[in-house]
C-alpha positions as CSV (number, residue, x, y, z in Angstrom):
1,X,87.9,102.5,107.2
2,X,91.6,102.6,107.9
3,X,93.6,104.9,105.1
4,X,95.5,101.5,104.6
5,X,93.3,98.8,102.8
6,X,96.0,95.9,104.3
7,X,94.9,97.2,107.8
8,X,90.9,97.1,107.3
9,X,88.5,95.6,108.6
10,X,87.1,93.3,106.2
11,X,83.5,92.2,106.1
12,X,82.8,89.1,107.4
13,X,81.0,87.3,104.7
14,X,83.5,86.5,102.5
15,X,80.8,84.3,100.8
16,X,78.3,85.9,100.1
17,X,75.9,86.4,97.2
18,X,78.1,88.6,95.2
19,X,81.0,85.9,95.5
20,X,78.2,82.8,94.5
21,X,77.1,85.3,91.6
22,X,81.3,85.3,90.7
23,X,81.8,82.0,90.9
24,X,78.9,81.0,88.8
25,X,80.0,83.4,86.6
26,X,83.6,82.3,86.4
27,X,82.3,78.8,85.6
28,X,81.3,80.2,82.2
29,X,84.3,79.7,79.9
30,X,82.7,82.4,77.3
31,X,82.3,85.2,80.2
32,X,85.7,84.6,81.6
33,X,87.2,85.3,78.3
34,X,85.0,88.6,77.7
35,X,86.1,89.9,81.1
36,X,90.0,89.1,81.1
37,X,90.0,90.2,77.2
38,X,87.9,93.6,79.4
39,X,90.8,93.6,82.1
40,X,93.8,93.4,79.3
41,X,91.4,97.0,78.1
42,X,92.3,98.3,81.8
43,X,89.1,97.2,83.5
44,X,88.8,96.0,86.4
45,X,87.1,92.2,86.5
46,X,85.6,92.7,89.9
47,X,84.0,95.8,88.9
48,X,82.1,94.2,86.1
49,X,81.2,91.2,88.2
50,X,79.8,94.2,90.8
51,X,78.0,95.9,87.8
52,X,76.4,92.7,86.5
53,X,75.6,91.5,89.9
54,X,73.7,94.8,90.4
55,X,71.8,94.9,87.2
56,X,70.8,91.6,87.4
57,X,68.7,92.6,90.3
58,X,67.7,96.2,88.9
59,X,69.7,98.2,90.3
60,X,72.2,100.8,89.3
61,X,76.3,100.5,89.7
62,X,77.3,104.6,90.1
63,X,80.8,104.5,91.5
64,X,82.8,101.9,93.2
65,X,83.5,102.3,97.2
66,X,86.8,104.0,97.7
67,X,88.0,100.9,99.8
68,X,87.5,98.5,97.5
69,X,89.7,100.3,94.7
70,X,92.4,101.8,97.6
71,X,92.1,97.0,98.0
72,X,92.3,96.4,94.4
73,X,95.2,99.2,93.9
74,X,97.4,98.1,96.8
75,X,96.9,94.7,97.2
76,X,95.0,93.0,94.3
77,X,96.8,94.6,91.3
78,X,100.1,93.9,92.6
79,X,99.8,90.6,93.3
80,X,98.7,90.4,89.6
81,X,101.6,91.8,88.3
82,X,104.0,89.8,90.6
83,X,102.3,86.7,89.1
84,X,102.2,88.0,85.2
85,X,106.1,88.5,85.4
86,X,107.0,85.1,86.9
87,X,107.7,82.9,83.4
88,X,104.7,80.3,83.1
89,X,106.7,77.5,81.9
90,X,109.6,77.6,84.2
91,X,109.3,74.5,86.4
92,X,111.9,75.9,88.9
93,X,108.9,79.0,89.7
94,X,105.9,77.0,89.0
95,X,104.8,76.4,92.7
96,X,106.0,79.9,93.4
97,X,103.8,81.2,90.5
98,X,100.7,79.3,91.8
99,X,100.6,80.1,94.9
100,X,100.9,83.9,94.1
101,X,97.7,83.2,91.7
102,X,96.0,81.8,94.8
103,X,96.7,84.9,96.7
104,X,95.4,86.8,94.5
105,X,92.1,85.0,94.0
106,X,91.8,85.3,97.6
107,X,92.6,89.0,97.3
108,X,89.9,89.1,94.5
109,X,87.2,87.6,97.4
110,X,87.9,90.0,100.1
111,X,87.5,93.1,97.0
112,X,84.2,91.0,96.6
113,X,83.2,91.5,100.0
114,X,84.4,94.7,100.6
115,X,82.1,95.5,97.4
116,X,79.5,93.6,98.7
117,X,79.7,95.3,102.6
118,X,79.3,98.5,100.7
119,X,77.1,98.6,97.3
120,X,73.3,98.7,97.7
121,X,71.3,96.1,98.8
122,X,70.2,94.2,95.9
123,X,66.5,93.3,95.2
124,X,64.7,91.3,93.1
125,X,66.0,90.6,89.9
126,X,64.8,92.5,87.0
127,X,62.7,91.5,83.8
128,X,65.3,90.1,80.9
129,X,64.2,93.5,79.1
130,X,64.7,95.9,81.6
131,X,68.5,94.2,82.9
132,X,69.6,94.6,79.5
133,X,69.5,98.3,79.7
134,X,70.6,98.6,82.9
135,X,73.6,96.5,82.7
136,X,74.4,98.4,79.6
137,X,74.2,101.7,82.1
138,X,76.5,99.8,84.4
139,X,78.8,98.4,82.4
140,X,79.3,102.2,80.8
141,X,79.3,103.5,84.9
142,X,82.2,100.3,85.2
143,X,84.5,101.4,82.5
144,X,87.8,102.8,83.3
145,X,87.5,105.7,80.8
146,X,84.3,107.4,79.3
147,X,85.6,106.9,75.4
148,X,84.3,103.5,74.4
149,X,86.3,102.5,71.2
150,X,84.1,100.3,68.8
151,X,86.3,96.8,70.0
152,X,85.5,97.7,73.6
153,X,81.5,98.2,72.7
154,X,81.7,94.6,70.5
155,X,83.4,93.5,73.9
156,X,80.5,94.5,76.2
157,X,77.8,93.9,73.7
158,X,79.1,89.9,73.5
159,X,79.3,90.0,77.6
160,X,75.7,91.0,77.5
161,X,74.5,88.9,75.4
162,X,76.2,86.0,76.8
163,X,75.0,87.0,80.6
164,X,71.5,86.7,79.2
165,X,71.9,83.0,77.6
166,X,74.0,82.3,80.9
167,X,71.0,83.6,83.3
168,X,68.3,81.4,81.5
169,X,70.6,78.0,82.0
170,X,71.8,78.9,85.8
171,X,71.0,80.1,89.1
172,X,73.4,82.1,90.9
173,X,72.3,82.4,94.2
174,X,70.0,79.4,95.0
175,X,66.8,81.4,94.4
176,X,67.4,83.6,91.1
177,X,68.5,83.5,88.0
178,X,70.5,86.6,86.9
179,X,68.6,88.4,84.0
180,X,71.4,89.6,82.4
């Protein structure tokens, strides 16, 4: 890949599993909360969709791929900041505020599929039991320092919990639901 994220080549399937796993996600008012009240902690949002994604089908989130943080850092995040320093309630920006939000949802797909181009092949998912642990493992491997202070941990343990309720009412990708 190119040393400039802007200039890569991005995988074609921008929709893709991992995005259909996001956006059922997203749909979850609960969930959102728990990951933007993550994010405002310094995580990253896509990196906990990737690690859930992964452990709901058994497998293990290590590290993310280089490109899709070199994306996030040069594209994503400052789109996000652009947007969080235009006021909300100033109708004279509004339009210009919105469409900067859209960008960087769109900026948040191609991370997506850059993550998905690259992480492993997922599998089948894993028993309720067993994708408890390991998206305890992951979410640990996802967070932006080691040192988990004890509002982070009620954080991920609420995230958890609610993934599991959520897997047991929805199907993300058409075939299985995400043990969570």
């Amino acid at each position: 890949m190119d040393a400039d994220p802007a200039n890569a080549t991005v995988p074609p399937e921008l929709d893709n599993p991992l995005w259909q796993y996001a956006l059922a996600l997203w749909s979850d008012s609960t969930i959102e909360a728990l990951c933007l009240a993550l994010q405002q902690r310094g995580w990253s949002v896509t990196r906990i969709l990737c690690a859930c994604w992964l452990a709901s089908r058994g497998r293990m989130y290590s590290q993310e791929p280089a490109p899709v943080n070199q994306w996030r850092q040069r594209i994503t995040q400052p789109l996000r900041a652009l947007r969080q320093h235009l006021p909300r309630n100033d109708a004279t920006v509004s339009r210009l505020r919105s469409r900067v939000a859209m960008a960087e949802l769109e900026a948040e797909r191609v991370e997506l599929a850059l993550a998905y181009g690259a992480l492993p092949e997922a599998s089948e998912a894993a028993d309720a039991a067993a994708a408890d642990a390991v998206i305890w493992s992951n979410l640990r491997a996802a967070a932006p320092q080691h040192d988990i202070d004890a509002d982070t941990r009620e954080l991920m343990t609420a995230l958890i919990q609610h993934l599991s309720l959520h897997s047991t009412a929805h199907s993300v990708d058409g075939t299985t639901p995400c043990a969570g």
